[in-house]
C-alpha positions as a Python dict, from the first residue, in 0.01 Angstrom:
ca = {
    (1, 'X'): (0, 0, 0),
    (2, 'X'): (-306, -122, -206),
    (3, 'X'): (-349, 32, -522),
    (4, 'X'): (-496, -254, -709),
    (5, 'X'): (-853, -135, -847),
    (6, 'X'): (-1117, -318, -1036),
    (7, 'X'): (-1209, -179, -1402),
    (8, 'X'): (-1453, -308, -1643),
    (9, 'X'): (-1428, -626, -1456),
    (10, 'X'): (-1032, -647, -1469),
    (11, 'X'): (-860, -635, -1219),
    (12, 'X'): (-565, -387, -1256),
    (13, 'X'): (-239, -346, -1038),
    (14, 'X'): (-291, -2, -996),
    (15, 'X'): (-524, 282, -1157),
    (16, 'X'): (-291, 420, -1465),
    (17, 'X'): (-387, 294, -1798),
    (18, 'X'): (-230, 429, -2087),
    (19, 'X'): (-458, 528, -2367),
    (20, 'X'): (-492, 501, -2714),
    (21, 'X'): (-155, 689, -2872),
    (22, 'X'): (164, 690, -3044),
    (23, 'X'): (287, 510, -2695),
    (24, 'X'): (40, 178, -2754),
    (25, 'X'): (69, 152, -3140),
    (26, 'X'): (327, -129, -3182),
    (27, 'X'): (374, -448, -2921),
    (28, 'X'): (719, -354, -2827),
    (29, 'X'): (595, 36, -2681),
    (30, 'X'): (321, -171, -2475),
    (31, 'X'): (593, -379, -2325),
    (32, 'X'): (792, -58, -2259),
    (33, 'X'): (467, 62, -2070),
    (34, 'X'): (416, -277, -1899),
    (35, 'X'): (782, -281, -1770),
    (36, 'X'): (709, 58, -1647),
    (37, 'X'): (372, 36, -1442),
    (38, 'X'): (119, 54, -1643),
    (39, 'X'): (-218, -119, -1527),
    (40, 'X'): (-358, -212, -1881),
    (41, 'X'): (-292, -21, -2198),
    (42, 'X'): (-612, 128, -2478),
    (43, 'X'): (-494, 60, -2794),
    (44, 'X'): (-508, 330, -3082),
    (45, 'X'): (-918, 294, -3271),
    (46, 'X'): (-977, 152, -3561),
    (47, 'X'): (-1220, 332, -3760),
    (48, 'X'): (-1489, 278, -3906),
    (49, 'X'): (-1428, 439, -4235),
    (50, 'X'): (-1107, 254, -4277),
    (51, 'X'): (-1293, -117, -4259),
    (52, 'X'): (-1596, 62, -4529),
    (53, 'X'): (-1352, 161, -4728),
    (54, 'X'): (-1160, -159, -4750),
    (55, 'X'): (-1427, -388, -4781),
    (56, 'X'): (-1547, -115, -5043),
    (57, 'X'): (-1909, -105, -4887),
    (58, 'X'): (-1948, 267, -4818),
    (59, 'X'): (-2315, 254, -4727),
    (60, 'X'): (-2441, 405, -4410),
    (61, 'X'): (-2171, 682, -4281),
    (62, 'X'): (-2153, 841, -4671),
    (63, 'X'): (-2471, 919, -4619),
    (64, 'X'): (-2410, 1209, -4396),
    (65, 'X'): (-2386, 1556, -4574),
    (66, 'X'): (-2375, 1360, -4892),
    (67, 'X'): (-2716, 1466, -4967),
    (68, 'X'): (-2612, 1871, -4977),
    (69, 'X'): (-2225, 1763, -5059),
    (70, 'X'): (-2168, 1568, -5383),
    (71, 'X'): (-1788, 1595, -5291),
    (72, 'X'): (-1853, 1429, -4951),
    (73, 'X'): (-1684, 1092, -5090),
    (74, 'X'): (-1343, 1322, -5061),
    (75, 'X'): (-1398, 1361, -4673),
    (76, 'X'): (-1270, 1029, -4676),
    (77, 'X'): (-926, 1025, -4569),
    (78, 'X'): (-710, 793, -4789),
    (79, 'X'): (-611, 428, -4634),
    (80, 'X'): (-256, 530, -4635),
    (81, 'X'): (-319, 810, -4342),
    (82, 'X'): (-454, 554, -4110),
    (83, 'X'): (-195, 444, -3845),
    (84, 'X'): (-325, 31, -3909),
    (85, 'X'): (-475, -170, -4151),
    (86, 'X'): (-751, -422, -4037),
    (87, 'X'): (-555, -734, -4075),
    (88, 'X'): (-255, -551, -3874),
    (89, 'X'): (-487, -403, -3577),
    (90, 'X'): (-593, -760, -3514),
    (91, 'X'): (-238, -926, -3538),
    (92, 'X'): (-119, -644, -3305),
    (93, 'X'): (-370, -753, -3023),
    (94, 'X'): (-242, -1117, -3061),
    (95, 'X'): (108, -1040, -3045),
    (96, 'X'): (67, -814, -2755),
    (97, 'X'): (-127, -1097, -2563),
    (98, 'X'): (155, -1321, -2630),
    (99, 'X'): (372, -1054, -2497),
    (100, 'X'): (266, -889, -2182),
    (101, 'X'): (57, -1009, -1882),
    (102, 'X'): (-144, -694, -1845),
    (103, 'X'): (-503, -637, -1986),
    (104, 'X'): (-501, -519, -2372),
    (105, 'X'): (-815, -267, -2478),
    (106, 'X'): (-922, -267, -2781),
    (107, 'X'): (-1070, 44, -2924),
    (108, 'X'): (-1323, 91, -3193),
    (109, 'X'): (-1407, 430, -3370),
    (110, 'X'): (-1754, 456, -3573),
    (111, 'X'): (-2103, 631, -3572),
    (112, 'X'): (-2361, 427, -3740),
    (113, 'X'): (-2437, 38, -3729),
    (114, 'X'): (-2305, -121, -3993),
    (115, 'X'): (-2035, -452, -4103),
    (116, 'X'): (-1779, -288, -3935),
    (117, 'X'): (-1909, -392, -3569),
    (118, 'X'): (-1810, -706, -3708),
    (119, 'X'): (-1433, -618, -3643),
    (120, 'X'): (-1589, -620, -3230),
    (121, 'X'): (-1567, -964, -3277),
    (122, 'X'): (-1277, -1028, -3457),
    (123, 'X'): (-1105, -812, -3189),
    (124, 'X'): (-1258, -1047, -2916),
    (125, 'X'): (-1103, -1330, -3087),
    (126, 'X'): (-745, -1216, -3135),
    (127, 'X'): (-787, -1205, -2768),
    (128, 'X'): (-885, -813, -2664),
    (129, 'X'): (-947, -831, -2266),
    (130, 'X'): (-1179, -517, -2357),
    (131, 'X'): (-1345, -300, -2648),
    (132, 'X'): (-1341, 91, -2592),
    (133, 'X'): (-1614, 225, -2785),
    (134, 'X'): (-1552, 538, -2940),
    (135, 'X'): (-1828, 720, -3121),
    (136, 'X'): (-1702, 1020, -3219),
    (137, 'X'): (-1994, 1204, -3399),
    (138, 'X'): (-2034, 1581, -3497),
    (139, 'X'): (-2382, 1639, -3558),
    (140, 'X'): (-2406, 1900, -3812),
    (141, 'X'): (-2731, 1839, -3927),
    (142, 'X'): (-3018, 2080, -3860),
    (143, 'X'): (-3297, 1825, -3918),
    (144, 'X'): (-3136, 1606, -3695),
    (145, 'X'): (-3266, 1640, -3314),
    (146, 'X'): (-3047, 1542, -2978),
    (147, 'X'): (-3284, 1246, -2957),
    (148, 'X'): (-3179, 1067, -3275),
    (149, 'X'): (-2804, 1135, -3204),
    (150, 'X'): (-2871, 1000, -2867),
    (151, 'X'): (-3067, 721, -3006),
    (152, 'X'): (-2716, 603, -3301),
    (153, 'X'): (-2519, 581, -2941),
    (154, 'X'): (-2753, 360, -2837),
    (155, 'X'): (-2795, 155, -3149),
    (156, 'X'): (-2422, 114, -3167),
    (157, 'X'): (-2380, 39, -2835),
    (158, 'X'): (-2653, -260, -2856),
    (159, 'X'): (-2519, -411, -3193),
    (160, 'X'): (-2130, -409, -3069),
    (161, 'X'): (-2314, -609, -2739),
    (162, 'X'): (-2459, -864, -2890),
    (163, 'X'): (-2140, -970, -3103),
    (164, 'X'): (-1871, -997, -2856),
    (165, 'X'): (-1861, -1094, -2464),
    (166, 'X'): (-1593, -882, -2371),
    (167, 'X'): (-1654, -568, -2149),
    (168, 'X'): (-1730, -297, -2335),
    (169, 'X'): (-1632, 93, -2220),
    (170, 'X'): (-1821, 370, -2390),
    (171, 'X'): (-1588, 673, -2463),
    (172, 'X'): (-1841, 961, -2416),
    (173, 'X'): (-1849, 1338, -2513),
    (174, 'X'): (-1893, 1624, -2307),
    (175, 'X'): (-2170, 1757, -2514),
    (176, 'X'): (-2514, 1576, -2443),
    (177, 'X'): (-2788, 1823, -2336),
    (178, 'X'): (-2845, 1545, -2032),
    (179, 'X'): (-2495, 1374, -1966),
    (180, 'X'): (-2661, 1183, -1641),
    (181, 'X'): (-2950, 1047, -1894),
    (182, 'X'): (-2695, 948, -2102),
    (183, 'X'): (-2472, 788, -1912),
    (184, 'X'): (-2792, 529, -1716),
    (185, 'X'): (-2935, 455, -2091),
    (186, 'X'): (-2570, 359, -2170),
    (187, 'X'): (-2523, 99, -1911),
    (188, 'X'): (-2848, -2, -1953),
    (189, 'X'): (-2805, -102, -2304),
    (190, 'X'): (-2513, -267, -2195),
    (191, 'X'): (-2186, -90, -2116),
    (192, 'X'): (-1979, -209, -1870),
    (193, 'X'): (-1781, 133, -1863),
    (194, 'X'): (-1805, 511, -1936),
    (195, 'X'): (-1504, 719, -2012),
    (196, 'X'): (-1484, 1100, -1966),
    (197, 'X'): (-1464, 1239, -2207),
    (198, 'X'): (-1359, 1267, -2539),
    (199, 'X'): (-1183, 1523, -2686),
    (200, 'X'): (-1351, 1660, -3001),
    (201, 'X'): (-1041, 1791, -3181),
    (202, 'X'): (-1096, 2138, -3325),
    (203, 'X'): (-983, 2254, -3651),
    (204, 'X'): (-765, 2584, -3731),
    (205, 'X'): (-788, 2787, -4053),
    (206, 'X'): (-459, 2847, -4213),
    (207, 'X'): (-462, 3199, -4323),
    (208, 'X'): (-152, 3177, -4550),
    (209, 'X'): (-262, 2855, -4730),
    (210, 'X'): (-651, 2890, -4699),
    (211, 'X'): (-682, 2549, -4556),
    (212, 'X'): (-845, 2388, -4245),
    (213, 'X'): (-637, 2208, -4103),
    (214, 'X'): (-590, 1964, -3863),
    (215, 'X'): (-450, 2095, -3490),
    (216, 'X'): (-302, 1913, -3205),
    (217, 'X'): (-321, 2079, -2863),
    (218, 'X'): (-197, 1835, -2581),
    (219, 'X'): (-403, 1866, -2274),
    (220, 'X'): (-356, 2036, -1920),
    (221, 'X'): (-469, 1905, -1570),
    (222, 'X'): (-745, 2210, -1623),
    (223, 'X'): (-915, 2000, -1826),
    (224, 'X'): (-974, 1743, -1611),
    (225, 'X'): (-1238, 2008, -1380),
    (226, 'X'): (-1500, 1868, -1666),
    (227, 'X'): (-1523, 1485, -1599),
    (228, 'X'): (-1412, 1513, -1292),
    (229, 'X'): (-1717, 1680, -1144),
    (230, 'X'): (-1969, 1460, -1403),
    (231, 'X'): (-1788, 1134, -1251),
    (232, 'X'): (-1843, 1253, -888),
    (233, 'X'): (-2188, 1310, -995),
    (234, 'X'): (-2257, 999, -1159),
    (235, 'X'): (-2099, 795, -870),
    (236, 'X'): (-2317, 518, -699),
    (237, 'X'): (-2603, 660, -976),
    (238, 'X'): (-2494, 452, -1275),
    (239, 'X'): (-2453, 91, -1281),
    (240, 'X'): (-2094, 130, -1477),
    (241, 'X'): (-1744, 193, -1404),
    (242, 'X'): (-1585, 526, -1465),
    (243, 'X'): (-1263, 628, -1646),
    (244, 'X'): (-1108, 975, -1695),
    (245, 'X'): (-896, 1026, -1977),
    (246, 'X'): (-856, 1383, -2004),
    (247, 'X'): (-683, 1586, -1829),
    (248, 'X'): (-456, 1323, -1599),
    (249, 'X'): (-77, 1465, -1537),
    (250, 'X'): (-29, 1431, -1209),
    (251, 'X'): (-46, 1230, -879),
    (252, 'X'): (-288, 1496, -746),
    (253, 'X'): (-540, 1451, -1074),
    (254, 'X'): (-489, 1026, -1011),
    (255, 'X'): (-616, 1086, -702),
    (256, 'X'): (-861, 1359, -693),
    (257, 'X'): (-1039, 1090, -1012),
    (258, 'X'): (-1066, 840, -716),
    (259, 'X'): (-1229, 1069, -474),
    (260, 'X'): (-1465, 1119, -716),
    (261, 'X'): (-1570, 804, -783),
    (262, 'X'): (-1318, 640, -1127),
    (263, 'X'): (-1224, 322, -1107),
    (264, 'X'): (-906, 403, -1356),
    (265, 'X'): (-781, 743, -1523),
    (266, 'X'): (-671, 697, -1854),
    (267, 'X'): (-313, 926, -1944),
    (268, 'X'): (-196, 1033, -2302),
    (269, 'X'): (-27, 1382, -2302),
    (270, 'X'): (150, 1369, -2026),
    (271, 'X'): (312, 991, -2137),
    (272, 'X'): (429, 1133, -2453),
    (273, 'X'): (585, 1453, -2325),
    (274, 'X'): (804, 1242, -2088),
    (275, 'X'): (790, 895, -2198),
    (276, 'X'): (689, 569, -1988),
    (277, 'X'): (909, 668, -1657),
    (278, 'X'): (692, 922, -1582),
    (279, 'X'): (417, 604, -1472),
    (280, 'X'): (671, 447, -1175),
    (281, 'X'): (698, 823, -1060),
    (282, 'X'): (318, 875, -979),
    (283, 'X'): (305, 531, -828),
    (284, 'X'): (560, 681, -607),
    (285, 'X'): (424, 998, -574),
    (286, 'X'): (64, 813, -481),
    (287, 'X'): (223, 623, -249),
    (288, 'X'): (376, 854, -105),
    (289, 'X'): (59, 1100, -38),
    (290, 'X'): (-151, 789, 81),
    (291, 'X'): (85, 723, 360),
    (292, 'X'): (118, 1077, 491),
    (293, 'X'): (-281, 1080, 490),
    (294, 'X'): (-263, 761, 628),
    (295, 'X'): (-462, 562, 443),
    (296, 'X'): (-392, 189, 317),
    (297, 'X'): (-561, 135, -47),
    (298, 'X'): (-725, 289, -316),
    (299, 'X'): (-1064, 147, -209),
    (300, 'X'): (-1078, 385, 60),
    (301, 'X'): (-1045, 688, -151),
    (302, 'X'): (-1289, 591, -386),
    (303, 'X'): (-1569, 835, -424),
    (304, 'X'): (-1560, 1006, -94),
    (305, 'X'): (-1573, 1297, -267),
    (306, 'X'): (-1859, 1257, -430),
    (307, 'X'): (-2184, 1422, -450),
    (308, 'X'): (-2328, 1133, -268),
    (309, 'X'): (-2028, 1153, 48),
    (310, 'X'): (-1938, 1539, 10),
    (311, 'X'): (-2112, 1775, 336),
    (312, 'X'): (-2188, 1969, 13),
    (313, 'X'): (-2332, 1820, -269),
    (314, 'X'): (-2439, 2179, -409),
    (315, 'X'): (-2066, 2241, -471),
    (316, 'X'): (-2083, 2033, -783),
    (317, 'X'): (-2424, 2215, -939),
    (318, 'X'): (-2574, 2532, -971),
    (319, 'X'): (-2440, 2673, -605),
    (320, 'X'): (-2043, 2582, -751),
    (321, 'X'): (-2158, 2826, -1037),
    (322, 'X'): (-2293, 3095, -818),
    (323, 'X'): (-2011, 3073, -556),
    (324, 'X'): (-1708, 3130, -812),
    (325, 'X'): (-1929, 3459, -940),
    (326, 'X'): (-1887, 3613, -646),
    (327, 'X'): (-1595, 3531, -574),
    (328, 'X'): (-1447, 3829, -805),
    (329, 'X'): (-1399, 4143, -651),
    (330, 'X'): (-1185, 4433, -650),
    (331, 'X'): (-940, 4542, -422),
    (332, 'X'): (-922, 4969, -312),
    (333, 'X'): (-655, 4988, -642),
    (334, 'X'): (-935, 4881, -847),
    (335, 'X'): (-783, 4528, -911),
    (336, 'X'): (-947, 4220, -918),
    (337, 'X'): (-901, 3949, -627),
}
């Protein structure tokens, strides 16, 4: 059974990559992963803030909310809370590539151009097979329109792509007002990947201490439905390779992401809930389902459920919408079916 699959240029064993978590912080957990299955591994981001902040040149990024905040410099979290340092993100990657055979992704987390694209490079050199692109950006702003948020992915995107070689993924959000727009500007400025989607972490309020604070909730196949029907979309539209990274538990979500049209699916939750054997068990479990449905590789799974190869294309727009409406009804006891 062929499961081997081509991502960002890489070819990969299989479609499983672990992202960036607790599980591909140190060299010795990637080796763990390695032994276990995994394809490639997405390292945890660096962020932008913590390179400003070290090279003490906090130009750019202060500059949002500063103007009607003069406490913004507080947002800052302190160097100490970040899981690396510069100088130990980059000695991580070389170790690892010393250590394990599979392709090492290096992740990057920022929102305006600036030195810290520099690190792109310096990531490229320690020997990164890839850069994930992360731009994580809230825009609170009222005077700011979708077009100039749209226009700082691009920006960032093009300055990252003229310092390094490398493929570069773009970790997108779900919340563009024209996700297909998005996603063929993108690889036109030069991505060699799209990832759907990130997860914008919401806060809680604390109602003992009257504090925001920070919350955690680990992910459920459910949330795959998203990027799964924005891949299937996109498929054979957009000059890029697709990764889903939200959502992924099972053998059934693996596969349904391929019938759609990814190239890889990208698994966090379910990883640290049951640890690196869980990766051997959906190989397994793929394997398994491919030979009862008789087919002989990945390739021949990919995207034929798309909007371009489904007998209903509808199903993924407006009609999918309209269909699950009326779909709720009552039964004669006045419940709901």
């Amino acid at each position: 059974m062929d499961l081997s699959t081509r991502y960002l240029g890489l070819t990969l064993k299989n479609p499983i990559i672990p992202s960036a978590s607790p599980l591909t912080r140190t060299v010795d957990r990637i080796q763990e992963l390695e032994d276990a299955g995994a394809a490639a591994v997405v390292m945890p981001s660096l962020f932008e803030e913590q390179i400003t902040l070290e090279s003490l040149q906090l130009d750019h990024y202060l500059a949002y909310g500063s103007e009607s905040h003069p406490e913004a410099l507080s947002y800052i979290p302190e160097p100490a809370s970040f899981q690396f340092d510069p100088d130990t993100y980059l000695e991580t990657i070389r170790k690892a590539k010393e250590s394990v055979h599979i392709p090492v992704i290096a992740s990057l987390n920022g929102t305006s151009p600036g030195g810290w694209m520099g690190y792109a490079r310096l990531m490229e050199e320690a020997g990164a097979d890839a850069l994930e692109l992360n731009i994580y950006y809230i825009p609170t702003d009222p005077l700011v329109s979708g077009a100039q948020v749209e226009q700082m992915y691009f920006d960032v995107l093009r300055e990252v792509r003229q310092s390094v070689k490398i493929p570069i993924a773009v970790k997108l959000g779900p919340y563009f007002s024209a996700i297909a727009f998005m996603a063929r500007r993108l690889a036109e400025a030069g991505a060699n990947g799209l990832v759907f989607f990130n997860r914008f972490y919401q806060p809680d309020i604390d109602l003992e201490k009257l504090e925001v604070t920070p919350d955690l909730v680990l992910s459920t196949s459910t949330a795959m439905r998203l990027p799964l029907r924005w891949v299937a979309i996109l498929y054979g539209r957009v000059n890029a390779d697709f990764a889903i990274t939200n959502g992924v538990h099972t053998h059934e979500d693996v596969l349904k992401a391929t019938m759609a049209g990814a190239s890889a699916t990208q698994i966090a939750a379910e990883l640290l809930e049951k640890g690196p054997g869980r990766i051997p068990e959906l190989l397994a479990e793929i394997t398994r389902w491919m030979e009862q449905h008789e087919y002989h590789s990945l390739a021949q799974l990919r995207g034929s459920m798309s909007q371009k190869n489904v007998a209903d294309p509808g199903a993924f727009e407006r009609a999918n919408y309209m269909r699950v409406l009326q779909s709720w009804r009552q039964d004669p006891t006045g419940c709901l079916l």
